[in-house]
C-alpha positions in Angstrom: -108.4 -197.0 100.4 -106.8 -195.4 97.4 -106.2 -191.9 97.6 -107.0 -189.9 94.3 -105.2 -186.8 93.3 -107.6 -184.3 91.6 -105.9 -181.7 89.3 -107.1 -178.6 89.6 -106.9 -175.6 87.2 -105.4 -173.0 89.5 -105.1 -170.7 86.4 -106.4 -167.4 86.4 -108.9 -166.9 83.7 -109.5 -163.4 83.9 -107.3 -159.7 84.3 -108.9 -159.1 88.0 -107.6 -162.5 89.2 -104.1 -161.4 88.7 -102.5 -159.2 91.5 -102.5 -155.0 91.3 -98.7 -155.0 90.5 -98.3 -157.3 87.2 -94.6 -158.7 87.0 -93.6 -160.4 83.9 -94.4 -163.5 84.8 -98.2 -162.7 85.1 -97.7 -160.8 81.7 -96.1 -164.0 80.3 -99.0 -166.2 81.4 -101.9 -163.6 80.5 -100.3 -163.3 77.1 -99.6 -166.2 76.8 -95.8 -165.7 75.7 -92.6 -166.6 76.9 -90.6 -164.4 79.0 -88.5 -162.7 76.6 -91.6 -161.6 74.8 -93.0 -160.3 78.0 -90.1 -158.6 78.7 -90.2 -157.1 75.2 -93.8 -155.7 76.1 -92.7 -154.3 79.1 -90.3 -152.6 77.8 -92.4 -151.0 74.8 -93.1 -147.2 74.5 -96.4 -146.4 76.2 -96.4 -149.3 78.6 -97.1 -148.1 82.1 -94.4 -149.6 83.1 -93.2 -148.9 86.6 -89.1 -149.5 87.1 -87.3 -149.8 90.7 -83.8 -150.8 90.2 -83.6 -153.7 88.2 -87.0 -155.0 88.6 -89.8 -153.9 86.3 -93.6 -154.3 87.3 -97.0 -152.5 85.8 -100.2 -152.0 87.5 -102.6 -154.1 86.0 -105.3 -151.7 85.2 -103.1 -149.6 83.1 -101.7 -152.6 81.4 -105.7 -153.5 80.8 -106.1 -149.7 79.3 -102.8 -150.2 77.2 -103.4 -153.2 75.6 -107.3 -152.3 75.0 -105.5 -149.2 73.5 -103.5 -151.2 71.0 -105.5 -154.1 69.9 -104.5 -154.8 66.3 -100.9 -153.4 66.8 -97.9 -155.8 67.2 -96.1 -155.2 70.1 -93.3 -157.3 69.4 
């Protein structure tokens, strides 16, 4: 018997699927941008963005309330 591989769309499709703590790459894939640009966000005045050393992350709430806050704007 053959065995069928089924792809499934493991995607989150809404901002309460992702984690608490946001890192760029959940930004990136929300967004859909590439990492630079979600770096670029990140780093944007206003952003709630949260640094520890080198790393960078942003609850997701807050990043919900800023982009709501800034529709229309570029951010980049």
């Amino acid at each position: 018997m053959a065995k069928t591989c089924e792809l499934v769309n493991t995607r989150p499709k809404e901002i309460e699927d992702y984690p608490p703590i946001l890192q760029a790459r959940h930004i990136q894939e929300l967004l859909n941008v590439c990492e630079a640009v979600a770096y670029q966000i990140m780093h944007t005045e206003g952003c709630p963005t949260i640094k520890m050393g080198k790393r960078m992350v942003v609850p997701r709430d807050d990043f919900w309330d800023f982009l709501m806050d800034h529709k229309g704007v570029n951010l980049w």
